[in-house]
N, C-alpha and C positions, 0 to 999 in steps of 0.2 A: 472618245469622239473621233469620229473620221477627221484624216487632215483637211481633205477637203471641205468641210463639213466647220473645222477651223480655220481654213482660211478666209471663207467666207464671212463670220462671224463679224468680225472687225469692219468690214466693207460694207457688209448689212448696216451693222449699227450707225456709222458715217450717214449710209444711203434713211438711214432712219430720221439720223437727227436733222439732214439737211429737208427731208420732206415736212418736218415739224417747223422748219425757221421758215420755207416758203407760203406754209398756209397759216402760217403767226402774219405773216409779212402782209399776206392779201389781205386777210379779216382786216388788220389794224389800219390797213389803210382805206377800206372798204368803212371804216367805222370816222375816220378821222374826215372822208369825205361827206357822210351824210350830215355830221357834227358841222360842217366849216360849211355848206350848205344851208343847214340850218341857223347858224349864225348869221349868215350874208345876207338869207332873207330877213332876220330881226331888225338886221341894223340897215336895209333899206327902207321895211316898215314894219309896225305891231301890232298893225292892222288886224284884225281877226281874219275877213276874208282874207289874209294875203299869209297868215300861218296855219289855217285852218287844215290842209291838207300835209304841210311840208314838214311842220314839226310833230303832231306824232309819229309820222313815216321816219322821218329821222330818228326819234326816241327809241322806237322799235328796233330799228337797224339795227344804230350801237349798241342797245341790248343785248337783240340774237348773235352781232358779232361778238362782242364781251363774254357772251357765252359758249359759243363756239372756241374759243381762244383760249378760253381757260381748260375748257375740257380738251383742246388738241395739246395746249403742255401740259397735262396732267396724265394724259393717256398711257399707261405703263408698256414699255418697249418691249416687243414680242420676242420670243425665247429664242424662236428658229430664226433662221438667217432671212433678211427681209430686203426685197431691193422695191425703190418705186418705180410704178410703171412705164414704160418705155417713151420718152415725149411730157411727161407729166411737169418736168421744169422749165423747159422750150415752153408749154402752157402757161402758168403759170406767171412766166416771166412776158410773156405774149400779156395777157389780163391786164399786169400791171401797167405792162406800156397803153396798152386800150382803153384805160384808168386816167389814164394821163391825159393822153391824147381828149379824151371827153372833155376834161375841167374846162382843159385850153380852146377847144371849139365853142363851149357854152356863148362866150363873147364874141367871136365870131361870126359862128354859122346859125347859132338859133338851139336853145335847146331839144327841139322836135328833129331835127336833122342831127344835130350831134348824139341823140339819143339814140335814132333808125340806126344812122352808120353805127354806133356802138355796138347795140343788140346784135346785129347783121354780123359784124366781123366777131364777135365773141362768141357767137352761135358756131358759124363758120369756124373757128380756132378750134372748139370742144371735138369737132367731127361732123355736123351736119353738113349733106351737101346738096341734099334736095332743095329745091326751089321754095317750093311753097311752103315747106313750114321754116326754112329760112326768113324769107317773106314775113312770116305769123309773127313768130318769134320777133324781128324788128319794129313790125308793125305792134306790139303788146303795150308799148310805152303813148302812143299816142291819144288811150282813152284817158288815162292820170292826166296828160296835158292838155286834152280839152276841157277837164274838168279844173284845172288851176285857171284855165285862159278866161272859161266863165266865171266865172266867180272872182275873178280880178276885173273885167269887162262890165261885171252889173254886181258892183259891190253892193250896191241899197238891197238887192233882191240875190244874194250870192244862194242865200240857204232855197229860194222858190228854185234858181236856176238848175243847182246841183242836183234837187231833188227830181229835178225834171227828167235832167239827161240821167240820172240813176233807173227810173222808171222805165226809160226808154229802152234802155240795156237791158234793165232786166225782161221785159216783153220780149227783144230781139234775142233775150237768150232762150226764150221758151219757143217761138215762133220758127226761127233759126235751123235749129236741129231737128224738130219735127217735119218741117220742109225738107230740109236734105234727107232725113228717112224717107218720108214719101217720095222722093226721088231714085234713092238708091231702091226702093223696090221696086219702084217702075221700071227702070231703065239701067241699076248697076251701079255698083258703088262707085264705078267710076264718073257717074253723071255727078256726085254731091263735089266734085273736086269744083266745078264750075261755081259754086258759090262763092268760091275766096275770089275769084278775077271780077266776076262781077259785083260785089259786094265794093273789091277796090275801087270800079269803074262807078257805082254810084254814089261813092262820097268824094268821087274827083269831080264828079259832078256838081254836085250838089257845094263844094266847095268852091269853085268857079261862079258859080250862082252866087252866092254870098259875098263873094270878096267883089264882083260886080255890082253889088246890090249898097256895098256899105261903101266904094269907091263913088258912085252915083248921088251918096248921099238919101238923105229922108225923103 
């Protein structure tokens, strides 16, 4: 074996093990969060509407982390000299604090805002710096929590509710894309960009309308 070739050996495997304890570290905490999530809503209620969404989403979590976990310390350590990629612990350790930070805003700021800023800056930590799918990306958590909000909001009628706004998604997902194709051939792929500002701009609307509407009263 080259010396060099040996010296590395040692430092690989260090830079090996240490990559295996940070992605043990994330799962299990990633797993211990949906777990203690899902508790907190039992023990506020056991409501059906009120776990209908949170605990098998939780179940599932600790699942796929459980099994992610096992399979990252099981993984047999590669032969050649191995370093992790450059920033990948600075990540990492970024997530976990990001991890944090979420729990402790939940009580504070509102899950829907501790969620946006979440996604937003862990999007942002991975490498993304474009706007808009930054945006997306933060913006992805807010249909889950219109869907918990109605269905806590019209508990008697959670299942007509969900079913409703499911319907609704699913049309907007067929309607959606086909529109911005018949756009992008009109005018350029750069015309279907206009649908994300707009899209935002009419459920600020339309959100405005309602929270006027339910401030007003019946």
């Amino acid at each position: 074996m080259p010396p060099a070739a040996a010296a590395d050996r040692p430092r690989g495997r260090r830079g090996e093990a240490a990559w295996r304890a940070s992605e043990a570290a994330l799962l299990l905490l990633i797993a211990l969060f949906a777990a203690w999530l899902a508790a907190d809503a039992a023990a506020r209620s056991r409501a059906m509407e009120n776990l209908v969404l949170i605990l098998p989403a939780a179940v599932l979590t600790v699942a796929v982390a459980a099994g992610l976990l096992v399979a990252a310390l099981r993984r047999p350590a590669p032969e050649a000299a191995a370093r992790a990629p450059a920033g990948s612990f600075a990540r990492v350790a970024g997530l976990l604090a990001l991890l944090v930070l979420l729990v402790a805003g939940l009580e504070t700021v509102g899950f829907d805002l501790a969620s946006f800023l979440f996604l937003l800056a862990a999007t942002w930590l991975l490498g993304e710096r474009r706007p808009l799918p930054l945006l997306g990306f933060a913006a992805s958590g807010i249909f889950p929590t219109a869907l918990g909000l109605a269905g806590a909001r019209f508990a008697d009628q959670s299942g007509s509710v969900i079913g409703l706004l499911l319907a609704m998604a699913l049309v907007g997902g067929m309607t959606v894309p086909w529109l911005a194709g018949q756009a992008g051939e009109a005018w350029g792929v750069r015309a279907t960009m206009a649908f994300a500002p707009a899209a935002f701009l009419l459920i600020l609307v339309l959100a405005i309308a309602a929270g006027r509407k339910a401030k007003d009263g019946p």
